[in-house]
C-alpha positions as CSV (number, residue, x, y, z in Angstrom):
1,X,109.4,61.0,121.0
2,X,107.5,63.7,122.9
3,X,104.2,65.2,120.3
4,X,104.6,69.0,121.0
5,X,101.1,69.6,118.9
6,X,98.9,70.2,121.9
7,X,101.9,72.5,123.8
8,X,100.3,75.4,125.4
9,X,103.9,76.6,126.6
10,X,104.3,78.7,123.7
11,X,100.7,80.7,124.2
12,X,100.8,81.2,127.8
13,X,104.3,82.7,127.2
14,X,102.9,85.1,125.0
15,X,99.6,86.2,127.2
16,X,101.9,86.7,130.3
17,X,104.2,88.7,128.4
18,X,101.8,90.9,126.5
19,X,99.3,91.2,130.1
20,X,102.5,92.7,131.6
21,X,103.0,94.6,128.7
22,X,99.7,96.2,128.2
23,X,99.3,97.0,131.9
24,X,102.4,98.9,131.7
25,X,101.4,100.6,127.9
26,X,98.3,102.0,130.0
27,X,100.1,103.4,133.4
28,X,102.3,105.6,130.7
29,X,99.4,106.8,128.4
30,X,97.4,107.6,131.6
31,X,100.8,109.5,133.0
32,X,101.0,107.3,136.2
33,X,104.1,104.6,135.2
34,X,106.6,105.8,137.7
35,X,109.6,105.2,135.4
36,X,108.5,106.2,131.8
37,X,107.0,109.2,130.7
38,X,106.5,108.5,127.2
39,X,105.6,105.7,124.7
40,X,109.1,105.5,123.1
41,X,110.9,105.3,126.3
42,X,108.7,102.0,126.9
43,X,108.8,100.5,123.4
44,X,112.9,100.8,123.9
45,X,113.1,99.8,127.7
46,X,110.9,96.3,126.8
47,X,112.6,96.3,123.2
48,X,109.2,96.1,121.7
49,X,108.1,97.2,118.2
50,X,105.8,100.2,118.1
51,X,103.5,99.0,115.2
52,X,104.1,95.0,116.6
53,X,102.8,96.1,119.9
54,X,100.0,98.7,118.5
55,X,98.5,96.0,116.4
56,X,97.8,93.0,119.0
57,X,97.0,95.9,121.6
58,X,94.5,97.3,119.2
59,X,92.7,93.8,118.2
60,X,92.5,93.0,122.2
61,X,90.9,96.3,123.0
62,X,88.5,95.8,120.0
63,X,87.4,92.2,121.1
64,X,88.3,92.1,124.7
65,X,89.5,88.4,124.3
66,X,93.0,87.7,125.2
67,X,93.2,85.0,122.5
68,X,93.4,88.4,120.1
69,X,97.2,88.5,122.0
70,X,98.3,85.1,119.7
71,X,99.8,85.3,116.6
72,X,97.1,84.5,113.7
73,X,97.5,81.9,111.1
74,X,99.4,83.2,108.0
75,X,98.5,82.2,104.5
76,X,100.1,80.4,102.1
77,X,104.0,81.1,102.3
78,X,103.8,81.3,97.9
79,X,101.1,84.1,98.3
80,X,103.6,86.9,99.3
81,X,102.2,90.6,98.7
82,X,105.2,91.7,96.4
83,X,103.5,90.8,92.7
84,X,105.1,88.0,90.2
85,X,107.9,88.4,88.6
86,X,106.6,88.3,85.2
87,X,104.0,91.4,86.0
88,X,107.3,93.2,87.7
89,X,109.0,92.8,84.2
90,X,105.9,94.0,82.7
91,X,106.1,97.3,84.7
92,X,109.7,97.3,84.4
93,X,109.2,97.1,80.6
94,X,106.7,100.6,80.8
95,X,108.7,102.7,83.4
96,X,112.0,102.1,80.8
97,X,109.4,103.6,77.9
98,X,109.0,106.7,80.5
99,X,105.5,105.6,81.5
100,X,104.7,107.2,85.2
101,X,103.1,104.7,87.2
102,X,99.5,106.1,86.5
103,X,100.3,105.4,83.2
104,X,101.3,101.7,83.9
105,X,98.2,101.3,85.9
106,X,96.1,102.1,83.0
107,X,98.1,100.2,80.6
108,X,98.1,96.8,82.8
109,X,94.7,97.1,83.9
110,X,93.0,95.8,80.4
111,X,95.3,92.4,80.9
112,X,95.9,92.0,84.1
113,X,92.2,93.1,85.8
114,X,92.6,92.3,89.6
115,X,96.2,91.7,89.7
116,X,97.1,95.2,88.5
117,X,99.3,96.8,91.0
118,X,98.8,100.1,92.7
119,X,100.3,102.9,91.7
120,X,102.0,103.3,94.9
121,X,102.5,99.2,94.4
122,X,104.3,100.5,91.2
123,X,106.6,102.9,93.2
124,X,107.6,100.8,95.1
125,X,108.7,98.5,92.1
126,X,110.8,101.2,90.6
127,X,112.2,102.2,93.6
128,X,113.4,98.3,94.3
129,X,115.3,98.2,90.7
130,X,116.3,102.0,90.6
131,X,114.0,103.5,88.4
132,X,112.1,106.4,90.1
133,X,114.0,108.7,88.7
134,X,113.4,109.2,84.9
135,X,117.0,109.1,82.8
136,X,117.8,111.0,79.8
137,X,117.7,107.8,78.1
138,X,113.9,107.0,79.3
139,X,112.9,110.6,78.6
140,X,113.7,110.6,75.2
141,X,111.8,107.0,75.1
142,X,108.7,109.2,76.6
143,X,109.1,111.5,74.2
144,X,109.0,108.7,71.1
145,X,105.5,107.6,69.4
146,X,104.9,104.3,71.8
147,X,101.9,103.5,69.5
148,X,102.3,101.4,66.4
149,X,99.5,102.2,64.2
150,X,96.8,104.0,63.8
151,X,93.6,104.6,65.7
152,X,95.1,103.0,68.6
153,X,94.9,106.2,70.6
154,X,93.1,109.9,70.3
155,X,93.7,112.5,72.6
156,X,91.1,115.1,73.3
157,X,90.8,118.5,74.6
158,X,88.9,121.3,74.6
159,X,90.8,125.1,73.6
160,X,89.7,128.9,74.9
161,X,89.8,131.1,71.8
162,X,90.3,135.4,72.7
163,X,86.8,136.8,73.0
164,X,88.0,139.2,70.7
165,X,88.6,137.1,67.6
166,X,85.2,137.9,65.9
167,X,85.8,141.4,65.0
168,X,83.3,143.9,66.7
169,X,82.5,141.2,69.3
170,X,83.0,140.0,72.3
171,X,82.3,136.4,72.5
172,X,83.1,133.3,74.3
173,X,84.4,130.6,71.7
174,X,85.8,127.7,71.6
175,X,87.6,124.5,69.7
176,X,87.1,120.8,70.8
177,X,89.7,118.8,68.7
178,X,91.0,115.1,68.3
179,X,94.2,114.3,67.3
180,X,95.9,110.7,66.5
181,X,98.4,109.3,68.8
182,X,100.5,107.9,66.2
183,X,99.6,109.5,62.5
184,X,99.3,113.2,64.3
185,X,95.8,113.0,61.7
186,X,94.1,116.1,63.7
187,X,90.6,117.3,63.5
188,X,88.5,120.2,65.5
189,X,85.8,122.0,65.7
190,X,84.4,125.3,67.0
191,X,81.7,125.3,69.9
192,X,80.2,128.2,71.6
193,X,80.3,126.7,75.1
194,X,81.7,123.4,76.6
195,X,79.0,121.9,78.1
196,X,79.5,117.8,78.3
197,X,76.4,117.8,75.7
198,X,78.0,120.7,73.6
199,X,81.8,118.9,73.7
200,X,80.1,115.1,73.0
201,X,78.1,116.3,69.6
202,X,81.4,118.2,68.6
203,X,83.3,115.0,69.1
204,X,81.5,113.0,67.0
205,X,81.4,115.4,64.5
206,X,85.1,114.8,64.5
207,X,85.0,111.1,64.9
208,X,82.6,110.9,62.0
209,X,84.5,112.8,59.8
210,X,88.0,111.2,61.1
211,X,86.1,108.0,60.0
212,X,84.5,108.6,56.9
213,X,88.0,110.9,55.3
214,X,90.9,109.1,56.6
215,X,89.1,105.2,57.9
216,X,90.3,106.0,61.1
217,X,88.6,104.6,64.4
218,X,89.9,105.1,67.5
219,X,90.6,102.4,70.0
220,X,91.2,104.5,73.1
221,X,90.1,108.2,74.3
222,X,92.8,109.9,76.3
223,X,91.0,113.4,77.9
224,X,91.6,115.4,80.9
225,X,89.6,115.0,83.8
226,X,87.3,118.0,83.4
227,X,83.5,117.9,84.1
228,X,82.6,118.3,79.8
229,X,84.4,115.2,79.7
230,X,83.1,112.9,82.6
231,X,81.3,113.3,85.7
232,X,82.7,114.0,89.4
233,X,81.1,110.8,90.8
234,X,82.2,107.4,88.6
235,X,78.7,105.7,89.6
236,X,77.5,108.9,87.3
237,X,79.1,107.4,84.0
238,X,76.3,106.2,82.2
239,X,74.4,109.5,82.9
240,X,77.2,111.3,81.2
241,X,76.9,112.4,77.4
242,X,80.6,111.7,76.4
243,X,81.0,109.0,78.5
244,X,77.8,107.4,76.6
245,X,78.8,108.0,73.5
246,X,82.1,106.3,74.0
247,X,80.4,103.8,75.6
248,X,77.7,103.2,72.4
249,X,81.0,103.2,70.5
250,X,82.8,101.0,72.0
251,X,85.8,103.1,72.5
252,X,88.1,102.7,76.3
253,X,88.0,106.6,77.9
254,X,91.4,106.8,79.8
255,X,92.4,109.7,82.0
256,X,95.3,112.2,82.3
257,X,96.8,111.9,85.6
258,X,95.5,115.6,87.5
259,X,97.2,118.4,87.0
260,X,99.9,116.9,84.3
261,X,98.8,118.0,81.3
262,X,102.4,116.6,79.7
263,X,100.2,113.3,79.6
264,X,98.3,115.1,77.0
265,X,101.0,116.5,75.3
266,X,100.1,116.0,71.8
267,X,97.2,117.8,71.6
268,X,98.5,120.8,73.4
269,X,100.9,121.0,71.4
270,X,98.4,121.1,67.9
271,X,96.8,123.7,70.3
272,X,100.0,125.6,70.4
273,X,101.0,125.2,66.6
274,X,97.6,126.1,65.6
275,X,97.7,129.4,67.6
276,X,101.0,130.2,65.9
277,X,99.9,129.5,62.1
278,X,96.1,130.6,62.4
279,X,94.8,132.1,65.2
280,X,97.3,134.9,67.1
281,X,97.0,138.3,66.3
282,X,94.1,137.6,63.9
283,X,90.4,138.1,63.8
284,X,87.7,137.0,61.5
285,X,84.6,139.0,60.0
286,X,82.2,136.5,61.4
287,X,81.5,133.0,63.1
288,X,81.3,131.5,59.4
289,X,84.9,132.8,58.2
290,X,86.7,131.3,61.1
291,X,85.2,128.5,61.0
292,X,85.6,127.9,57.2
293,X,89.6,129.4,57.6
294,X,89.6,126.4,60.3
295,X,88.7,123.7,57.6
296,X,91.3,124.8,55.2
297,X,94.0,125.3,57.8
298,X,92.9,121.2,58.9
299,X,93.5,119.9,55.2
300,X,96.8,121.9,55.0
301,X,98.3,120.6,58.8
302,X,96.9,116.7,57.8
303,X,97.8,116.6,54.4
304,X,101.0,119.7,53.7
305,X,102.4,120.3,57.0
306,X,105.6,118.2,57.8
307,X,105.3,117.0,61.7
308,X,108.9,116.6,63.8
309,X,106.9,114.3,65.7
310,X,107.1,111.7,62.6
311,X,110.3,112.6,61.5
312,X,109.0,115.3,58.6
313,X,106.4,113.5,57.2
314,X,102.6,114.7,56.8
315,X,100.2,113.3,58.9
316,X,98.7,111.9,56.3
């Protein structure tokens, strides 16, 4: 039997034809082929791929060695770049909750460290079993309390109050306030600026008192990705008052995905309700008054005030 192992035949086949193909690639790019005037009339006349073509040519012009022109040993045929199955049924598990794929990302990442996939990795998931598209069955999922208990989650913001809500005065105010993923327990308090020092005192204020009145200790932080909350540059975090604190606390900060303040929802929407019950088309003597009308409206919402988000019960 005739060993094929040291076979050049293969190779040789390969450098004549991409020699004859690259000299030809360069008379069209420098305008002189007589025949074609543009790339894709050359990729279609030799029935050569465009990106096949480009990546060979590319790693010979980088090198200058024709052995650049050979196909390159592939890796292991079980190391494909499409994820296991059982981390596709993970994902497939999420986007059926109405998680977007940022979402996933953060969710998987605790578990699955490096082999988290992309977002766009994620994308392409749900575009392979049909679910880029949200249904009305997955949006009212997204819409249900995914957390099972309490403390799991907070989300955080910070709220503008009307300069004119101290009576005679024009001031900027404002309210920094937690709120409970799954209980709705809500707590807040009033600042005079929102200063990442201002916004990380306020908070623990709230966490203390969260803590101390109710047990509760939060888990996870989900805020918006403004600069009271972290810093613009990541290698900053440790610099950062809020993100130390969190960090002496042992509490995960997550992120709202930019400009999707849905992600958020739940405290925009105590931000909403309190504006309706308390604060529109009202103003207060003095600093003092609203803030102590701002405690007693907090004990009524946690402890009176029947949520639809938990079918009619009070947060507490």
């Amino acid at each position: 039997m005739r060993i094929n192992t040291n076979d050049l035949t293969i190779a040789r086949n390969y450098l004549e034809k991409y020699r004859f193909l690259i000299k030809e690639y360069e008379l069209v790019k420098s305008k002189k082929h007589p025949q074609f005037r543009l790339a894709q009339d050359f990729y279609k006349a030799h029935d050569t791929d465009r990106r096949s073509f480009l990546k060979y040519y590319n790693r010979y012009k980088a090198s200058g060695k024709e052995s650049d022109l050979l196909p390159q040993k592939r890796g292991p045929k079980y190391k494909t770049r499409r994820p296991m199955r059982f981390i596709e049924n993970k994902v497939i598990e999420l986007r059926q909750r109405g998680n977007s794929r940022y979402e996933i990302v953060s969710i998987l990442q605790p578990s699955l460290h490096k082999f988290t996939p992309s977002a766009s990795g994620i994308y392409n998931i749900c575009k392979r079993y049909g679910l880029n598209r949200l249904s009305p069955k997955m949006q009212a999922n997204k819409r249900k309390i995914i957390k099972k208990r309490m403390g799991e989650l907070g989300h955080i913001d910070c709220h503008y109050l009307s300069k004119s809500i101290i009576r005679g005065e024009s001031r900027k105010l404002y309210m920094v306030c937690i709120i409970d993923d799954y209980s709705r327990l809500a707590w807040a308090e009033v600042t005079e600026d929102i200063t990442s020092l201002t916004v990380m005192f306020a908070t623990l204020r709230c966490l203390n008192i969260l803590n101390e009145q109710y047990q509760l200790k939060f888990e996870e932080i989900l805020s918006d990705n403004g600069p009271e909350f972290g810093p613009r540059n990541s290698k900053q975090k440790n610099q950062h008052p809020f993100e130390r604190m969190l960090m002496e606390l042992g509490i995960k900060h997550r992120y709202t995905q930019p400009y999707r303040p849905q992600t958020n929802g739940k405290v925009e929407r105590f931000w909403r309700t309190l504006e309706d019950d308390l604060l529109r088309e009202t103003d207060f003597d003095s600093l003092a008054e609203l803030k102590d009308e701002l405690l007693q409206y907090l004990v009524y919402y946690n402890h009176q005030r029947p949520h639809q988000g938990i079918d009619n019960k009070t947060p507490v």
